[in-house]
C-alpha positions in Angstrom: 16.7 -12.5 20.7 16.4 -15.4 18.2 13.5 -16.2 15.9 13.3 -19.9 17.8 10.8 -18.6 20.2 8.9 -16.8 17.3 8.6 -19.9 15.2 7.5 -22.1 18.4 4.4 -20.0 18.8 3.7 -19.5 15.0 3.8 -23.9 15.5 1.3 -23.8 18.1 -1.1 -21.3 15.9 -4.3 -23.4 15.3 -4.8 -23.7 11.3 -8.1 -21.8 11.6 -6.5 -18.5 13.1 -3.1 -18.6 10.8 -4.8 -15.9 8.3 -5.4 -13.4 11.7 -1.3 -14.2 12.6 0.0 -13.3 9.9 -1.3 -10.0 9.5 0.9 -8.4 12.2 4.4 -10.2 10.9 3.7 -9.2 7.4 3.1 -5.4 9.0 6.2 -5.2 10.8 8.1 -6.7 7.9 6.7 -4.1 5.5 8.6 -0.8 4.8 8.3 2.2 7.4 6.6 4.6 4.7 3.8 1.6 4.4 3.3 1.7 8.2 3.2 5.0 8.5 0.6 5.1 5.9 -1.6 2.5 7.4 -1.3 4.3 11.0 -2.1 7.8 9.5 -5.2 9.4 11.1 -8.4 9.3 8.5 -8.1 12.6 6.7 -11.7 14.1 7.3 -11.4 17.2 5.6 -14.5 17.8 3.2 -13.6 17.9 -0.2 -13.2 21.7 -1.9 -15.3 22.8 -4.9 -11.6 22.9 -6.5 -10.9 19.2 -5.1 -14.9 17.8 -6.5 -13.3 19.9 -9.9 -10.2 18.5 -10.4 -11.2 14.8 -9.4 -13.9 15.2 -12.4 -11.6 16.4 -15.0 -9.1 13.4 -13.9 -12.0 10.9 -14.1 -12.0 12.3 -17.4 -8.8 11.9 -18.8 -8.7 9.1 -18.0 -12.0 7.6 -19.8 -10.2 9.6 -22.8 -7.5 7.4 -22.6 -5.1 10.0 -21.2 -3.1 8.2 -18.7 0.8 7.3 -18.3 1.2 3.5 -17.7 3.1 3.0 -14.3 6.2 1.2 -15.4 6.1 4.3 -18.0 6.4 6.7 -14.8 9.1 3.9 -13.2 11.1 4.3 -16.2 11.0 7.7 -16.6 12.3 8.5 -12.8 14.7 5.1 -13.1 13.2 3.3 -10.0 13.0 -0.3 -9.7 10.4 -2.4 -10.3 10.4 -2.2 -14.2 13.0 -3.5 -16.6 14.7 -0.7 -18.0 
């Protein structure tokens, strides 16, 4: 299959409904973890006294300022996205 047919329908796309089109493209062209995380089911587990505890004493830290930046943490495990 070629793109052709795909770019003759995106051409017939009225201006007003190009926001709603490109929401499907841009889904299949993101990466397979990011799908799979959008299409996971809703976790609806209540929360554990542990869990309400240890969101609290992260909430915490980091309103004292106790946090790793991210390109910090990118750097430190040598993945892309940072400048190293």
């Amino acid at each position: 299959m070629s793109r052709d047919p795909l770019h003759a329908l995106i051409d017939r796309i009225p201006e007003g409904e190009l926001p709603a089109a490109q929401r499907f493209p841009g889904f299949l062209a993101s990466s397979p973890a990011y799908r799979a995380a959008l299409c996971a089911p809703v976790d609806d587990e209540p929360a554990t006294e542990g869990d309400a505890s240890a969101i609290l004493n992260a909430r915490a830290e980091i309103r004292a300022g106790k946090v790793v930046a991210h390109g910090e943490i990118l750097r430190e495990f040598d993945l892309p996205g940072t400048n190293r």
